[in-house]
C-alpha positions as CSV (number, residue, x, y, z in Angstrom):
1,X,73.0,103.3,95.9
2,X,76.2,102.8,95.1
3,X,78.7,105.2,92.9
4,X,79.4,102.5,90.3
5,X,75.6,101.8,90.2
6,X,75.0,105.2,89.2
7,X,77.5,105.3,87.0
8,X,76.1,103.0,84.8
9,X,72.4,104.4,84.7
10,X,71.5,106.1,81.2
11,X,69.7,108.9,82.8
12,X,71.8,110.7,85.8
13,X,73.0,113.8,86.8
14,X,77.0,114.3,87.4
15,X,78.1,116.6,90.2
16,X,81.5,117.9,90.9
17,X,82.8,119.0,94.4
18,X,86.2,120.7,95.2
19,X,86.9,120.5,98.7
20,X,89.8,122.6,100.0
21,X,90.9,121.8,103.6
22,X,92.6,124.7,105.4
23,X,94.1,124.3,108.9
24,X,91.8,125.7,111.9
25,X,91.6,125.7,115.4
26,X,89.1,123.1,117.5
27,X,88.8,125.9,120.3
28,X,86.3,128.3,120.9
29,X,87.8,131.9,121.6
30,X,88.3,132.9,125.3
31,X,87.1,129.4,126.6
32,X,89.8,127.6,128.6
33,X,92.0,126.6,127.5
34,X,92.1,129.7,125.0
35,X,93.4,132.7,126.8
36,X,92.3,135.3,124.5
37,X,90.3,138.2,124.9
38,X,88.8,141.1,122.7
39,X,87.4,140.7,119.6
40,X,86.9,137.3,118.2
41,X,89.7,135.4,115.6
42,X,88.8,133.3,112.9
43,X,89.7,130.2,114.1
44,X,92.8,129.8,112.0
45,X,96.7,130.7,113.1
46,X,97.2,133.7,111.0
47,X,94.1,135.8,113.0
48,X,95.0,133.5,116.8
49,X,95.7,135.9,119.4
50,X,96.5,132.9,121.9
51,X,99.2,130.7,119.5
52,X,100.5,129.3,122.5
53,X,97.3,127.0,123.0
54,X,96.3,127.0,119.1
55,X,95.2,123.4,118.7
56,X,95.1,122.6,115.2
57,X,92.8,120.9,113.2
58,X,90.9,121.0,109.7
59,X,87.9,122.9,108.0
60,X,86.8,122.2,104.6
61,X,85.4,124.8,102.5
62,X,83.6,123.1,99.8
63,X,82.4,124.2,96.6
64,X,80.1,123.0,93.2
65,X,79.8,124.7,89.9
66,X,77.5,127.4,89.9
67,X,75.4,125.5,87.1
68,X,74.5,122.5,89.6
69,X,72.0,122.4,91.7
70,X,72.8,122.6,95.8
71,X,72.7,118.9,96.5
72,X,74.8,119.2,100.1
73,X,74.4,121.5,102.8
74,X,77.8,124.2,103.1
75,X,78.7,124.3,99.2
76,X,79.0,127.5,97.9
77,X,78.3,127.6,94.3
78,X,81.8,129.3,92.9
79,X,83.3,126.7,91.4
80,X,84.0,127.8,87.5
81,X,86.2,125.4,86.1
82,X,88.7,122.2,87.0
83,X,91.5,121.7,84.4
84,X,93.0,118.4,84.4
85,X,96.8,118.0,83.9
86,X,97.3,114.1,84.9
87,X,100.1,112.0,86.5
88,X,102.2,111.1,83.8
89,X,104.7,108.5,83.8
90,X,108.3,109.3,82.3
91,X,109.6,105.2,81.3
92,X,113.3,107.5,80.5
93,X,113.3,109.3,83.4
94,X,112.1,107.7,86.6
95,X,110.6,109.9,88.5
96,X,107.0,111.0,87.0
97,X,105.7,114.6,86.3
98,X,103.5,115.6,89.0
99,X,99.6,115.7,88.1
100,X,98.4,119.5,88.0
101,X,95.0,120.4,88.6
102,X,93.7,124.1,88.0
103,X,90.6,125.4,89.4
104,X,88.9,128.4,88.7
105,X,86.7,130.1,91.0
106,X,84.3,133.4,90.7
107,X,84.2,135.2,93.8
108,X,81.3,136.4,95.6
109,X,81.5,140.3,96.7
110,X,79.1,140.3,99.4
111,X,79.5,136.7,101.2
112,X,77.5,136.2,104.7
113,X,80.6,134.4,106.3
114,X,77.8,131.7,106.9
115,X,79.8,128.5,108.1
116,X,83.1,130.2,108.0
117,X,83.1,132.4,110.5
118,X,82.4,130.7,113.7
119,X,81.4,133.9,115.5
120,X,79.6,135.4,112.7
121,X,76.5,136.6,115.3
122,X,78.9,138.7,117.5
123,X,80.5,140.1,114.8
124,X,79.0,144.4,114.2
125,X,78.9,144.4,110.6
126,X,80.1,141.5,107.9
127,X,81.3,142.9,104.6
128,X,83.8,141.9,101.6
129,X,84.3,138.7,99.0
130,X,84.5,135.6,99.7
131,X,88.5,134.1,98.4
132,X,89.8,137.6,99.6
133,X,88.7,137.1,103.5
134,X,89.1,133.3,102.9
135,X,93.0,134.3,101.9
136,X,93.3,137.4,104.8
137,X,92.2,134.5,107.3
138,X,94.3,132.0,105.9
139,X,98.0,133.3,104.9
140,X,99.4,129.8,105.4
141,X,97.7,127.7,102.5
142,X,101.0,126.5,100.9
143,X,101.0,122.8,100.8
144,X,97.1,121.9,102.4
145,X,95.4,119.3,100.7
146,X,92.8,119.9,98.0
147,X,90.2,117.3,96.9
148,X,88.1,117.2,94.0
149,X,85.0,115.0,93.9
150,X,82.6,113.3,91.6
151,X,79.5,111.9,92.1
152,X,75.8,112.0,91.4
153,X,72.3,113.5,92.1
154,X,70.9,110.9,95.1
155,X,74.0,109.9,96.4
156,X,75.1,111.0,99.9
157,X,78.3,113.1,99.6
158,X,79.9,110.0,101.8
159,X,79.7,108.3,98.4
160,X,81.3,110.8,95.9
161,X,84.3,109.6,95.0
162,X,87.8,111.6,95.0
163,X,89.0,111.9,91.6
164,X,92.2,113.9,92.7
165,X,93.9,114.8,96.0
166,X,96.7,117.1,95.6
167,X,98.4,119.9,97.9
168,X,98.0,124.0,96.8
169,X,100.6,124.9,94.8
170,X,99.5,128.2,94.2
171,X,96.9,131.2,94.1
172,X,96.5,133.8,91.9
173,X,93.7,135.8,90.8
174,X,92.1,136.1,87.7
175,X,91.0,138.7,85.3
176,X,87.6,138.6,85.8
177,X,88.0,138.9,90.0
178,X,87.6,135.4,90.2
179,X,90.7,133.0,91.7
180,X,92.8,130.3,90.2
181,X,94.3,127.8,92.9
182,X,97.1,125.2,91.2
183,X,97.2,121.7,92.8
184,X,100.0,119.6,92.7
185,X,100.2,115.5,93.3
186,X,101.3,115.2,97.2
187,X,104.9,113.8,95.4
188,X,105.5,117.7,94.5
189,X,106.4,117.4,98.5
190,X,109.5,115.6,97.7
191,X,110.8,118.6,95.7
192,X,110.3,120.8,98.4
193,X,112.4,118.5,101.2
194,X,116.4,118.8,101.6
195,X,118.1,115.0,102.7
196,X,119.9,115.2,104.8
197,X,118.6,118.7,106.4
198,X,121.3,121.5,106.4
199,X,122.6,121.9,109.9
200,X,124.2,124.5,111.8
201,X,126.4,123.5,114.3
202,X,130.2,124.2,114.0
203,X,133.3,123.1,116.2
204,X,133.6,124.1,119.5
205,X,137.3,122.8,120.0
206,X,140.4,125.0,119.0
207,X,141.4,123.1,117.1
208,X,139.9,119.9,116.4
209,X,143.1,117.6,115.9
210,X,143.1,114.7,113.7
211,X,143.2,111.9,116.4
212,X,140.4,113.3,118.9
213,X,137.4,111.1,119.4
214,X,135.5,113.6,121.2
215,X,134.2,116.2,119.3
216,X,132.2,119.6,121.0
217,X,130.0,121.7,119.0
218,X,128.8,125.0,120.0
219,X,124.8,123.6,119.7
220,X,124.5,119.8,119.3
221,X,120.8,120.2,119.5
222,X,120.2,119.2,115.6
223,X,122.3,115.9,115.8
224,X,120.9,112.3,116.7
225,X,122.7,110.4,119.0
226,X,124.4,108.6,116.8
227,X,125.2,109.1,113.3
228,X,128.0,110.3,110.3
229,X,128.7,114.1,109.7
230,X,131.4,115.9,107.5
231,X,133.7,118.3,108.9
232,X,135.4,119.9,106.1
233,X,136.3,116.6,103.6
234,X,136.2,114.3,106.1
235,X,133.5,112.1,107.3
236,X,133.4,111.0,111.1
237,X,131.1,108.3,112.4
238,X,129.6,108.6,116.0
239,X,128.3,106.5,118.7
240,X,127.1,108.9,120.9
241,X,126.0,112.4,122.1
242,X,126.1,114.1,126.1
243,X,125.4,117.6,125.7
244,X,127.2,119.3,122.6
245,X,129.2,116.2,122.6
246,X,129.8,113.9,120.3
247,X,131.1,110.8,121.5
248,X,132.7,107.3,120.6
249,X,134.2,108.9,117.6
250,X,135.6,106.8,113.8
251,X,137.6,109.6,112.0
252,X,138.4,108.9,108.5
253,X,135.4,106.6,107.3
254,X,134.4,105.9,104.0
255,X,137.9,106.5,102.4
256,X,138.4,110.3,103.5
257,X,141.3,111.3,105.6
258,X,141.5,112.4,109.4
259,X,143.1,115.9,109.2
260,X,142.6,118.6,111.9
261,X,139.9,121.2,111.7
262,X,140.0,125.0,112.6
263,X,137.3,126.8,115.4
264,X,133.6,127.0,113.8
265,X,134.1,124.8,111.0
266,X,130.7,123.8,109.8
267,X,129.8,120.1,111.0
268,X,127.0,119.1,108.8
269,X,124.7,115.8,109.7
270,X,125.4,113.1,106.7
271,X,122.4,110.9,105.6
272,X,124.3,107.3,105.1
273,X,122.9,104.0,103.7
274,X,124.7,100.9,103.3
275,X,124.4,97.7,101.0
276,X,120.4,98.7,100.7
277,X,117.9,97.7,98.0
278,X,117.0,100.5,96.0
279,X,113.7,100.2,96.9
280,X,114.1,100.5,100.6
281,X,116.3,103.3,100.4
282,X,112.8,105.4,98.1
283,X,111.0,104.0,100.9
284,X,113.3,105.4,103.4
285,X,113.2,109.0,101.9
286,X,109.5,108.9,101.5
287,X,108.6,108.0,104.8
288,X,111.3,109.2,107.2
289,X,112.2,112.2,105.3
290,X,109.7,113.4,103.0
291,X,106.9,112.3,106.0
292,X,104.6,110.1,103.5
293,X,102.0,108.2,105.2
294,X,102.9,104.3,105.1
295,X,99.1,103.8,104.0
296,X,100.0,106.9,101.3
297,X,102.5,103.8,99.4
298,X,101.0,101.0,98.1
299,X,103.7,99.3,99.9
300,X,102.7,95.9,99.1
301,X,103.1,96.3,95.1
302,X,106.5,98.0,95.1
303,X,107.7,94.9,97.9
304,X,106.2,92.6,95.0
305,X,108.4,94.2,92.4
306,X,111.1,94.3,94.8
307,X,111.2,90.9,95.6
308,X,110.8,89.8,91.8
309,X,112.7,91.9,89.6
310,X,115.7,93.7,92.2
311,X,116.7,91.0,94.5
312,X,120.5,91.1,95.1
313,X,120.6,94.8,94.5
314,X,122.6,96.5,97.3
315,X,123.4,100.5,96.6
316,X,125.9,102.4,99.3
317,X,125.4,106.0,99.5
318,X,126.9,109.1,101.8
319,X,124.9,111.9,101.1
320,X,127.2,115.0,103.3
321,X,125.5,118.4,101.6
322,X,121.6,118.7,101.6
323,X,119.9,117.1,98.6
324,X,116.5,117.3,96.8
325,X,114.6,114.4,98.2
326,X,113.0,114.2,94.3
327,X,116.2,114.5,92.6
328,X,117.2,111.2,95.0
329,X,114.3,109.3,93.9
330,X,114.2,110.2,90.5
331,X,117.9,108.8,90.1
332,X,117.2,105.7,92.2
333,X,114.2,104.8,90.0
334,X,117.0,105.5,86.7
335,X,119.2,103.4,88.5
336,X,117.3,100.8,89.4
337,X,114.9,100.6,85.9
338,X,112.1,101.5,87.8
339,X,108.9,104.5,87.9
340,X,107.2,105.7,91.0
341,X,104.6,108.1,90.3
342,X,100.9,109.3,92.5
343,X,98.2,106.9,91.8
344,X,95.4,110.0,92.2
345,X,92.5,106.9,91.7
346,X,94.1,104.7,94.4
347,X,95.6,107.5,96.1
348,X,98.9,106.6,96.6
349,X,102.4,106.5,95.5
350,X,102.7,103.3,93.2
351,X,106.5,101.8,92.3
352,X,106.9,99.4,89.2
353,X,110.2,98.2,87.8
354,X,110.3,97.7,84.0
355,X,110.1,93.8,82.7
356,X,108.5,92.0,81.0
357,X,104.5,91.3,82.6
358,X,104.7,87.6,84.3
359,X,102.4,84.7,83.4
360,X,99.2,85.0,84.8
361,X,99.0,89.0,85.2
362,X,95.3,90.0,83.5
363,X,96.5,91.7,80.8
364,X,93.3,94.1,78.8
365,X,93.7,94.0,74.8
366,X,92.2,97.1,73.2
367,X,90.9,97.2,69.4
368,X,90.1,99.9,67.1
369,X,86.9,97.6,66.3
370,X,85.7,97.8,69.6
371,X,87.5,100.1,72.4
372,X,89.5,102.8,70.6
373,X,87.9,106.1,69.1
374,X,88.6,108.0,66.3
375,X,92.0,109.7,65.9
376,X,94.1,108.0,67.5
377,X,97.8,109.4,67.2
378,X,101.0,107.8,66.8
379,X,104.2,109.3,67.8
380,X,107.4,107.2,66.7
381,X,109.4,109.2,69.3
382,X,112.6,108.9,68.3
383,X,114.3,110.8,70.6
384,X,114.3,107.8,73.0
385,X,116.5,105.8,71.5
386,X,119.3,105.2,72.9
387,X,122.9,102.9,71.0
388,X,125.2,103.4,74.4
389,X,125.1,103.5,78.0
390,X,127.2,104.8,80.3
391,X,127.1,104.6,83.7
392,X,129.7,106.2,86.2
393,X,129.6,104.3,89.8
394,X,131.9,103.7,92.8
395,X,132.1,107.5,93.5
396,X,134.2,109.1,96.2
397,X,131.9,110.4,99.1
398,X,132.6,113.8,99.2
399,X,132.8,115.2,95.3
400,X,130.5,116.8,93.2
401,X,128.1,114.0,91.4
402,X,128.9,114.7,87.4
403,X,132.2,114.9,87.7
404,X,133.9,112.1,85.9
405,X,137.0,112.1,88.1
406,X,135.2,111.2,91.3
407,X,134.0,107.9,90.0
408,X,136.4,104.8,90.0
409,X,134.5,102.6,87.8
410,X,132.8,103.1,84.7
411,X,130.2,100.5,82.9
412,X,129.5,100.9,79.2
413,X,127.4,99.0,76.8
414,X,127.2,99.5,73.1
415,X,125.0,98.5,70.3
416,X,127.8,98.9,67.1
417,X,125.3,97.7,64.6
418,X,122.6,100.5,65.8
419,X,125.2,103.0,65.3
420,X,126.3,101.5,61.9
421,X,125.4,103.4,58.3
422,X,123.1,100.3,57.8
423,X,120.6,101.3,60.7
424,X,120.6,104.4,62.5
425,X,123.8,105.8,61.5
426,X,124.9,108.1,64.8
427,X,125.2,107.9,68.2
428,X,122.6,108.1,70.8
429,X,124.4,108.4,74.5
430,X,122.9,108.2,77.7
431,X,124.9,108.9,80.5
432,X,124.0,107.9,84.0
433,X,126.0,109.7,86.9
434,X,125.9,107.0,89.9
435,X,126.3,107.8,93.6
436,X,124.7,104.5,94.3
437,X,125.9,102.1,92.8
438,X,129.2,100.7,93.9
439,X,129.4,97.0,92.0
440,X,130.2,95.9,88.4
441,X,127.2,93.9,88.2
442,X,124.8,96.2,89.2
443,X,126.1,98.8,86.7
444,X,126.0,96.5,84.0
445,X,122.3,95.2,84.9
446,X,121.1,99.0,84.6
447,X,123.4,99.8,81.8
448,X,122.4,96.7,79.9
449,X,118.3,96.9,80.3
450,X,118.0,100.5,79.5
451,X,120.0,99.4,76.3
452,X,117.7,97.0,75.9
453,X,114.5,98.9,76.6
454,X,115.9,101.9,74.1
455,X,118.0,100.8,71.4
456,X,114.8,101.0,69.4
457,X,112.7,104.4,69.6
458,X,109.7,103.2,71.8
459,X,106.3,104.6,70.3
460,X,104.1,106.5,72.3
461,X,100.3,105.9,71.5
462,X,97.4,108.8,72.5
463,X,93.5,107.2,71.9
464,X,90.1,108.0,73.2
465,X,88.3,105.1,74.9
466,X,84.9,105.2,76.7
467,X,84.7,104.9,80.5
468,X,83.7,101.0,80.5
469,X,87.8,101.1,80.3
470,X,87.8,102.5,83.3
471,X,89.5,100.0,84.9
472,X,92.6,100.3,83.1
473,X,94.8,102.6,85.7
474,X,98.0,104.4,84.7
475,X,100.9,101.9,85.0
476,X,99.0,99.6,83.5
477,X,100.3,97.5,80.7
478,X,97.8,96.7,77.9
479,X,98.0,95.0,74.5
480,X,97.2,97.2,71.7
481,X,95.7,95.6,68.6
482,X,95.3,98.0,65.2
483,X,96.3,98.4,62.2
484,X,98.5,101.8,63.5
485,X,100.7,98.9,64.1
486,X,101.6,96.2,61.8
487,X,104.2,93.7,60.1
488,X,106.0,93.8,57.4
489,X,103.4,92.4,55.6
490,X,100.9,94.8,56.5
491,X,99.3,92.5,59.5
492,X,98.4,94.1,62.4
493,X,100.6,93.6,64.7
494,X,99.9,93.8,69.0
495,X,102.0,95.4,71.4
496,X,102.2,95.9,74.7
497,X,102.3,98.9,76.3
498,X,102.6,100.8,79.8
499,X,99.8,103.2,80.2
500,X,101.6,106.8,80.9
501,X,98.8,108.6,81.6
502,X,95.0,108.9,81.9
503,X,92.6,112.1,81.4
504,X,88.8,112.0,82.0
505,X,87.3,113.8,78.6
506,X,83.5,114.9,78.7
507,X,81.3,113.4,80.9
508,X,82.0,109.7,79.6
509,X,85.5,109.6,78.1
510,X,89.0,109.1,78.6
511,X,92.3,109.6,77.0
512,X,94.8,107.8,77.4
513,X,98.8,108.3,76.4
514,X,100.4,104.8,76.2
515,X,104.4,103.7,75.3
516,X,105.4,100.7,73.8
517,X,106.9,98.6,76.7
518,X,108.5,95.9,74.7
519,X,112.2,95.6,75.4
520,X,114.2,95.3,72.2
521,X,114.8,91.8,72.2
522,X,111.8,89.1,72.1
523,X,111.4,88.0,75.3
524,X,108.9,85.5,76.8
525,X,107.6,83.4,79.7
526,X,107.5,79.3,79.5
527,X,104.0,79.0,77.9
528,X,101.5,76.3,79.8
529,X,101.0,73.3,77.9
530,X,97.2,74.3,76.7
531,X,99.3,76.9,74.3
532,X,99.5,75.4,71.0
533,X,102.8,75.4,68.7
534,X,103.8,78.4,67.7
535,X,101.6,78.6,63.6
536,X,98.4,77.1,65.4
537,X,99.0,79.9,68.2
538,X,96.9,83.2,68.6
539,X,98.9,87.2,67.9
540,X,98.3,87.3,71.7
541,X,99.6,83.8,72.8
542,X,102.7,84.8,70.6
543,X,103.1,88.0,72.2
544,X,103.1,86.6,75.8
545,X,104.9,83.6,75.6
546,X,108.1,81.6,74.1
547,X,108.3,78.9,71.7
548,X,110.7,76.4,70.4
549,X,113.1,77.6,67.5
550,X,114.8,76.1,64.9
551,X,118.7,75.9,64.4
552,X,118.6,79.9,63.0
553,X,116.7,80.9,65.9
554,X,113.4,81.2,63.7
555,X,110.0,80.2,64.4
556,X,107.3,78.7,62.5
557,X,107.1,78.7,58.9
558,X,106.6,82.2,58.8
559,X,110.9,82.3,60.4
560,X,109.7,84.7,62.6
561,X,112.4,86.1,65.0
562,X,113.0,84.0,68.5
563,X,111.9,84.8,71.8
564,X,114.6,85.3,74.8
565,X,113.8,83.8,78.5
566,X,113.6,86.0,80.8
């Protein structure tokens, strides 16, 4: 039976799983091609006594919670607790806050080392807790997945289904002898990855003069053979590498000037890209740098958004001192009006840019009559408005990045009436530092449509569903339909907006935090011709698409405000 089909029985009894997956060794001590001898290991790296021929692989140790019953064989009943902090989508900002997941374990004092110790028979004497051997054993956790899994009585554990997949953050214990393990989205990996990598070879020629095309280092071992490093503040291409050689030498690129440079001086690899879509340049980092799994990225949704919203986009970047590969991505997303964040349902790393949704997307609309519990919240979040943009661009490739005198250009776009004393009567700046971006147009397109997107606070909206809205995935747009929005005649009044984030509650809820995702101008798609004019037409139809206006830019006998085309 299937998990879905379970799901939806009335009588059924939920299970949860956490399965944390520690690296181990597929050998078997003192058989070739092990070399070891005298008493056994533990099969992990920490205990090896041959490393030479340690051949890794992966154990799960898995665990329920100590109220359910044993439904799998090799699940130790120490589970406690698994505190959900989700993915959660930051419109302003890019780059999402990782998901956090804690879970609580209690310890066992007197474990049997039953399907963990693989020599457990030849062993004298077996003795101590569980979590503190499983730690002794185990000293390099850091960073190994974690899965926690959901599912029901008569299901085979094949068909549990992984609610969250993260890497270990952290492990403490807790007061009660138990343990706490933290979990992090696999994006956390980004935070922890330097682009390009700090690198430590240094001059080899006494001294380097300004005209040599040659360059020796004293250990070219960390160098491709061809690339752009920066001796100093200048940036040298090359074509080639023999030895600790670096050949077929272009002093002086990207603007900086060919000077001569003393004995040792540190030659550090630069990571270049030129005339890229923003896009490719994430996908670059995440793959090639950060080590991402193409089949991690749902590739073919952020290639979609790509090709429909950032076409023509072409950002230049020398990056010549090591950079956090999150701090990249987070001010590509910025700069390109876009979010990446972990799908933990989907299990992968989604990329959207912000528009308008396009005809035809399935859009769900949610009522307080029939989808939304009590209590719903409504926070008017005014501290996202934004009346100005700035953006800095065309920087010098060897400065510091907020600096205001390494960029040549500047883009700015002002709202004057939302700073007047008739609206909002100050000024709300938001200043975006740009080593990317080396056009006019493409600082004004990211300068203009966060404007647009924030010249009005954008609400953010926090409801209890049930899970038959399951389907509804963070991301997400939906239309929201209550009267915690309405007109200014006290209609309700729908809106769309981008699903930030999404909690399981109880054993059959959800929570879900939600922004308005409506830029600040009307804008809408041609509407098909079975849409009727614009009084005859439904809140929905004339939330989705645009209609003919009168000489004032009204519509309908109601003068409601015009839509724009996108």
């Amino acid at each position: 039976m299937a998990y879905e089909d379970k799901e939806k029985e009335f009588s059924k009894s939920p299970h949860t799983i956490a399965v944390i997956k520690l690296d181990a060794c597929s050998l078997v001590f003192g058989n070739a091609p092990c070399t070891a001898t005298g008493e056994a290991c533990y099969n992990t790296y920490s205990t090896c006594k041959d490393k030479v021929n340690f051949s890794k692989t992966t154990k799960d140790y898995k665990f329920s919670k100590r109220e359910d019953e044993i439904i799998f064989r090799g699940i130790r009943p120490y589970l406690l607790e698994v505190r959900d902090n989700p993915t959660e989508i930051k419109p302003e900002a890019g780059l999402a806050i990782n998901a956090k997941t804690t879970i609580k374990f209690i310890d066992d004092e007197n474990d049997s080392d039953v399907d963990v110790d693989p020599y457990v028979t030849s062993r004298t004497s077996v003795q101590g807790s569980f979590f503190k051997k499983l730690l002794a054993r185990n000293i390099y956790y850091s960073g190994r997945p974690v899965e926690i899994k959901s599912g029901y009585k008569g299901l085979t554990e094949a068909e549990f289904k992984t609610k969250f997949k993260g890497i270990i953050d952290s492990i403490d214990t807790t007061g009660n002898g138990g343990f706490s393990i933290s979990i992090k989205d696999p994006l956390k990996r980004a935070g922890k990855v330097k682009v390009p990598v700090a690198t430590k070879g240094k001059v080899a020629d006494n001294p380097l003069t300004a005209g040599a095309v040659v360059i020796n280092l004293d250990d070219a071992t960390d160098y491709p053979v061809s690339g752009y490093i920066r001796i100093d503040d200048e940036i040298i291409q090359y074509s080639g590498k023999t030895g600790n050689q670096l050949t077929g030498c272009t002093r002086a690129s990207f603007s900086t000037t060919a000077v001569s440079h003393d004995l040792d001086a540190r030659v550090q690899l630069c990571k270049v890209w030129i005339d890229e879509n923003p896009w490719n340049i994430i996908y670059d980092i995440l793959v090639n740098e950060v080590a991402f799994l193409v089949a991690d990225i749902d590739v073919a949704l952020a290639e979609a958004e790509r090709d429909k919203w950032l076409t023509g986009m072409e950002y230049t970047a020398v990056l010549s001192q090591p950079e956090d590969a999150n701090i990249l991505i987070k001010e590509l997303c910025e700069q390109s009006f876009s979010n990446i964040w972990w799908d933990n349902e989907t299990q992968q790393i989604k990329f959207k840019v912000m528009a308008p949704p396009a005809p035809g997307v399935n859009i769900k609309t949610l009522t307080k009559k029939g989808d939304i519990g009590a209590g719903a919240i409504v926070d008017l979040n005014e501290k996202s408005r934004v009346s100005r943009v700035t953006v800095y661009f065309a920087k010098d490739y060897i400065s510091k990045d907020n600096d205001n005198s390494a960029y040549r250009s500047i883009s700015l776009d002002v709202d004057p009436d939302k700073e007047s004393a008739n609206e909002y009567n100050s000024i709300a700046e938001k200043v975006i530092y740009s080593r990317f971006i080396r056009n006019q147009n493409d600082a004004f397109y990211i300068a203009q449509n966060t404007l647009r997107r924030f010249k009005v606070p954008a609400p953010i909206y926090q409801y209890k569903s049930e899970l038959k809205d399951n389907d509804i995935k963070t991301g997400d747009l939906v239309i929201i339909e209550t009267n915690d929005f309405v007109d200014v005649a006290g209609k309700e009044k729908p809106k769309y907006m981008q699903v930030l984030s999404k909690t399981p509650e109880g054993r059959n809820g959800l929570r879900f935090k939600a922004m308005d995702a409506v830029l600040e101008k009307k804008y809408g798609f041609i509407a098909p011709n079975s849409v009727p004019v614009y009084d005859s037409a439904s809140s929905i139809e004339k939330l989705r698409y645009a209609f003919i206006a009168n000489a004032s830019n009204q519509l309908g006998s109601a003068l409601d405000d015009a839509f724009y085309i996108w």
